[in-house]
C-alpha positions in Angstrom: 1.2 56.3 -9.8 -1.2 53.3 -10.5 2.0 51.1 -10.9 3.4 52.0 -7.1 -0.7 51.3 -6.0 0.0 47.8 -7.7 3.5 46.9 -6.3 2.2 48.2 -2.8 -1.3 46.2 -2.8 1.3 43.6 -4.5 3.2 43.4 -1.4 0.8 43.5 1.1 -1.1 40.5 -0.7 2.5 38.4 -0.6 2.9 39.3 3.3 -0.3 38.0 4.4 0.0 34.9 2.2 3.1 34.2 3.6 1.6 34.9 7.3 -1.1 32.4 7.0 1.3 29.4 4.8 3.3 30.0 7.8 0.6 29.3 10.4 -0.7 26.2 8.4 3.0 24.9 8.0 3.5 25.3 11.5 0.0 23.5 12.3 0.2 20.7 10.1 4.2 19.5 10.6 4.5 20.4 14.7 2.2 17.2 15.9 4.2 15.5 13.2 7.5 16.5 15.0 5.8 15.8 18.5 5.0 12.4 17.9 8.6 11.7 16.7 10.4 13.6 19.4 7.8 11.4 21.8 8.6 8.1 20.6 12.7 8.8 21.3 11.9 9.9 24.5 11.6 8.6 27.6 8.2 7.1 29.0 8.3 9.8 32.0 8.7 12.8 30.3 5.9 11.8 27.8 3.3 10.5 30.4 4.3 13.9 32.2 4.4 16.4 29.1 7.6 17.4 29.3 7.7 16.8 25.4 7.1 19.9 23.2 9.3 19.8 20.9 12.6 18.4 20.9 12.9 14.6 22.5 13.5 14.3 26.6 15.6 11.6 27.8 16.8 10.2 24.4 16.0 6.4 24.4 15.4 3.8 21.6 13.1 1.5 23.8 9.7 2.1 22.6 11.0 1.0 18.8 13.0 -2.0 20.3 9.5 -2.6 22.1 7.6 -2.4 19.0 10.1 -4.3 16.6 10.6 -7.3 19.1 6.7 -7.9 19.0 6.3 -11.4 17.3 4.1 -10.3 14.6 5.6 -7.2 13.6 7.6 -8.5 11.0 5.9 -10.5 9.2 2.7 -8.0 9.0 4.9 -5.9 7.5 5.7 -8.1 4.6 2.1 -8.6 4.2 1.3 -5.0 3.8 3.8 -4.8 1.5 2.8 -7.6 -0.7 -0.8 -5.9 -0.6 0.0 -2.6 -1.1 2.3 -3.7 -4.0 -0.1 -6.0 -5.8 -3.4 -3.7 -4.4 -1.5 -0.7 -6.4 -0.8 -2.7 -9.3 -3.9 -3.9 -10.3 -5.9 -0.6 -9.0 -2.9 1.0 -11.7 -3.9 -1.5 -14.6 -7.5 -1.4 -14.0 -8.0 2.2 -13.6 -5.9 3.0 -16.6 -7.7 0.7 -18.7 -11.2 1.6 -17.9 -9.9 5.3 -18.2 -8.3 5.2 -21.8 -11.9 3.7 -23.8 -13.9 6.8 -21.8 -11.3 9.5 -22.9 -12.0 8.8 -26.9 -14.9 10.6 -28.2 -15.7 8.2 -30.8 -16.0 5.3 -28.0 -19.9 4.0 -28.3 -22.3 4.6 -25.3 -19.5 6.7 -23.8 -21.6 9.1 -21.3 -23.7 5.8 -20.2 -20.9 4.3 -19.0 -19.6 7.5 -17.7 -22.7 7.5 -15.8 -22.8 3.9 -14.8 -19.4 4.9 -13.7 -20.4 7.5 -11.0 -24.0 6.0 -10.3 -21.3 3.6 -7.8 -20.4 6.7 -6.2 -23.1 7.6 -4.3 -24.9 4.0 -3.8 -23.1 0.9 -2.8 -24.4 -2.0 -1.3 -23.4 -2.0 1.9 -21.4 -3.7 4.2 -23.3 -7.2 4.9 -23.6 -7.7 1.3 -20.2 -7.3 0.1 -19.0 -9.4 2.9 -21.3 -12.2 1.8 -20.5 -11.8 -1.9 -16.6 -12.0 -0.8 -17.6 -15.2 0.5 -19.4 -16.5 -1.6 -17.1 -15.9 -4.3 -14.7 -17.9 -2.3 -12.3 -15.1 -1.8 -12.7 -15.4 2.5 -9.3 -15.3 4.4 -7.8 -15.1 0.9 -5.2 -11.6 -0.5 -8.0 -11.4 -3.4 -10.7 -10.0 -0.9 -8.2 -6.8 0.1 -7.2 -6.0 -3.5 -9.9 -6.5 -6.1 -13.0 -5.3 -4.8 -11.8 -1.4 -4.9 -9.8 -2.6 -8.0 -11.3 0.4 -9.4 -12.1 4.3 -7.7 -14.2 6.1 -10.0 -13.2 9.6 -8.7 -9.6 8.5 -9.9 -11.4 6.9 -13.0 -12.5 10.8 -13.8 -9.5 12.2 -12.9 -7.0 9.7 -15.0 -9.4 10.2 -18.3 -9.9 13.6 -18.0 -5.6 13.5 -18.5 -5.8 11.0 -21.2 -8.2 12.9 -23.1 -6.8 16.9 -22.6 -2.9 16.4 -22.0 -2.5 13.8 -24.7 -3.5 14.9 -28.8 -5.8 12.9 -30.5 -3.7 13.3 -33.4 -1.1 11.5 -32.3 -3.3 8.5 -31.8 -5.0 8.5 -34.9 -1.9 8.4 -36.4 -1.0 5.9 -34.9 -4.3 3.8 -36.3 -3.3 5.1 -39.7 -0.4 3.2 -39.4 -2.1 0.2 -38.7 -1.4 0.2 -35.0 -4.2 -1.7 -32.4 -5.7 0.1 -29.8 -3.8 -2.1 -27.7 -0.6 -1.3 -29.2 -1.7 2.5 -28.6 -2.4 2.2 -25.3 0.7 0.7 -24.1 3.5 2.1 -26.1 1.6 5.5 -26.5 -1.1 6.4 -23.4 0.8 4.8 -20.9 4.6 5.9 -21.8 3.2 9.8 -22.2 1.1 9.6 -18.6 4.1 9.9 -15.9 2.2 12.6 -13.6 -1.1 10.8 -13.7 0.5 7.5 -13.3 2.5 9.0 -10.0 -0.4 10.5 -8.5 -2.5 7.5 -8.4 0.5 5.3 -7.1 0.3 7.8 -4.5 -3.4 7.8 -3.9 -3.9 3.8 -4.5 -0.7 3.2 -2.1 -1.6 5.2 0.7 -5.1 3.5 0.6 -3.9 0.2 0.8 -1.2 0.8 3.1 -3.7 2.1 5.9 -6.3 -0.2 5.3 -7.1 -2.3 8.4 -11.0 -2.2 8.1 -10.9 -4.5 5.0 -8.3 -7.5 6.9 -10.6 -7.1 10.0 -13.7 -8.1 7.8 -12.2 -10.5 4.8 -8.6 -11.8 6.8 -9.7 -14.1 10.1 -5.7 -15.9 9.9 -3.5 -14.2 12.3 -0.2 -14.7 9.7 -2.4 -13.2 6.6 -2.7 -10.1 9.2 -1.7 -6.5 7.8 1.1 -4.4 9.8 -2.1 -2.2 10.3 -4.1 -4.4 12.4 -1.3 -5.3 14.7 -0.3 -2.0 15.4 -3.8 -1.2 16.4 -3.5 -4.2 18.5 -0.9 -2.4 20.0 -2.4 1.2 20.5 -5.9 -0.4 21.7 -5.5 -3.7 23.6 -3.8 -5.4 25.9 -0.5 -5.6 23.9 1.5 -3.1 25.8 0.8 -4.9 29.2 2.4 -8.3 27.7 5.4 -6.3 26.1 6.7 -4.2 28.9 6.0 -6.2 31.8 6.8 -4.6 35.4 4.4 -2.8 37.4 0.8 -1.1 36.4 2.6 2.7 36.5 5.4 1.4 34.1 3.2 -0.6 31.6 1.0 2.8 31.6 4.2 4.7 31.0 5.8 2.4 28.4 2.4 2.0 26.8 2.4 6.0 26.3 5.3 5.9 24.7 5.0 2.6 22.6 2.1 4.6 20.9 4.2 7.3 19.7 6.8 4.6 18.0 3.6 2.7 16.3 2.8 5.7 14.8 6.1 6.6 13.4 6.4 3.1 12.1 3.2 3.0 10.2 3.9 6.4 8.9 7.6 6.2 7.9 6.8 4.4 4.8 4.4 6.4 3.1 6.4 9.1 4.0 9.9 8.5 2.3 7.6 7.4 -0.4 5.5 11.2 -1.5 9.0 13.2 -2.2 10.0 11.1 -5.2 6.4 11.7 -6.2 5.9 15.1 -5.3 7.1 16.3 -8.7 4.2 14.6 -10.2 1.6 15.2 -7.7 0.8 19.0 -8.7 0.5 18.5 -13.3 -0.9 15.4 -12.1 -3.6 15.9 -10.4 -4.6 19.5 -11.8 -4.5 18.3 -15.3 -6.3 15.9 -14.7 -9.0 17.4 -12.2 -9.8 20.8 -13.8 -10.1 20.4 -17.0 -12.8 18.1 -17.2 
């Protein structure tokens, strides 16, 4: 008798998660679908919400719009080389500040810890980190957009707390016993054995650098050193639109609509074919190396 109670109470708890994954699935990937189907459609039909789910009067204009813009291309390549290089060094330096504050037996461990997340909640401001970037002579250079968040403690935490629960202690000190450096452990040992970890922050690090737009707007004043992120808001904010479709004030306010839609698609596409090759990772990743600690 208590066994049917269970299944039943089982059931009814299964139904009503499904219901409400079902409403948040819905709410979170229709705008997604919206602003696709509105970028393939036509400026009308968008200015006049005939869009609500599926595109209206098919067209590839707003993208032709959007690639033919002077600028677009070779922002792109800068976000790229940022995002690539941003990553890799965020990668490097978070992984090597993380593997010294997993081992127990590393001296002063919970001041550092503590130094660590002290820079959490007090920073110094804007005015003085733009003054130090200049002073250090890193102005209009890529080393002002890369190394100053070389480092996010919060993924500091979350990549030691891995290191020191999902990898045995053991299997380091054996290493030591046979005679093996601590750089030799961490390369051929730490690193090879922290896939999901490593794949979460490329996710996390990436999708920071690729949206940044606040940094280039303080640190990058050359319009060629310009991120993809910049332009586009360029695009959505200013004058842009006006210069690209030409024609009367209706049709520039028409085109402009739509030109939106297709800067958002192309600043998004990216990151998007990127998280399903990382998806697999993203879950042990990040709750091995969240909960634990």
């Amino acid at each position: 008798m208590s066994r049917i109670r269970s299944d039943k109470e089982d059931i009814v708890f299964e139904i009503i998660t499904v219901f409400f994954l079902t409403i948040i699935t819905i709410a979170v990937l229709y705008p997604i679908i919206l602003v696709v189907s509105s970028s393939f459609s036509s400026p009308l039909a968008v200015i006049s919400n005939q869009v609500k789910l599926l595109p209206v009067g098919f067209t590839l204009k707003m993208y032709q719009m959007v690639f033919k813009h002077p600028e677009i291309w070779g922002s792109y390549l800068n976000t790229v080389i940022y995002t690539l290089l941003g990553t890799t060094i965020n990668i490097l330096f978070t992984a090597l500040g993380a593997y010294p504050l997993s081992r127990k037996d590393m001296f002063g461990r919970n001041i550092f810890t503590g130094l660590f997340v002290f820079t959490m909640f007090f920073g110094g401001g804007m005015i003085p980190s733009f003054l130090l970037i200049k002073n250090l002579g890193l102005y209009d250079k890529i080393w002002a957009l890369v190394l100053p968040g070389a480092v996010s403690t919060w993924n500091l935490i979350i990549m030691r707390t891995f290191f020191q629960n999902s990898i045995p202690l053991e299997l380091q000190e054996s290493a030591f016993i046979d005679g093996a450096s601590d750089i030799t452990v961490f390369f051929k040992i730490i690193i090879p054995l922290s896939t999901p970890i490593m794949a979460v922050m490329v996710l996390f690090y990436g999708v920071g650098h690729w949206n940044d737009w606040f940094s280039a707007l303080l640190y990058i004043s050359k319009r060629a050193k310009y991120p993809l992120q910049i332009i586009l808001r360029e695009i959505l904010i200013q004058s842009s639109t006006q210069d690209m479709s030409g024609g009367s004030l209706s049709d520039q306010e028409m085109i402009g609509e739509g030109i939106k839609y297709a800067t958002m698609v192309v600043a998004t596409l990216p990151i998007l074919c990127l998280y399903p090759f990382l998806q697999r990772y993203f879950v042990k990743g990040v709750m091995v190396g969240a909960i634990k600690g």
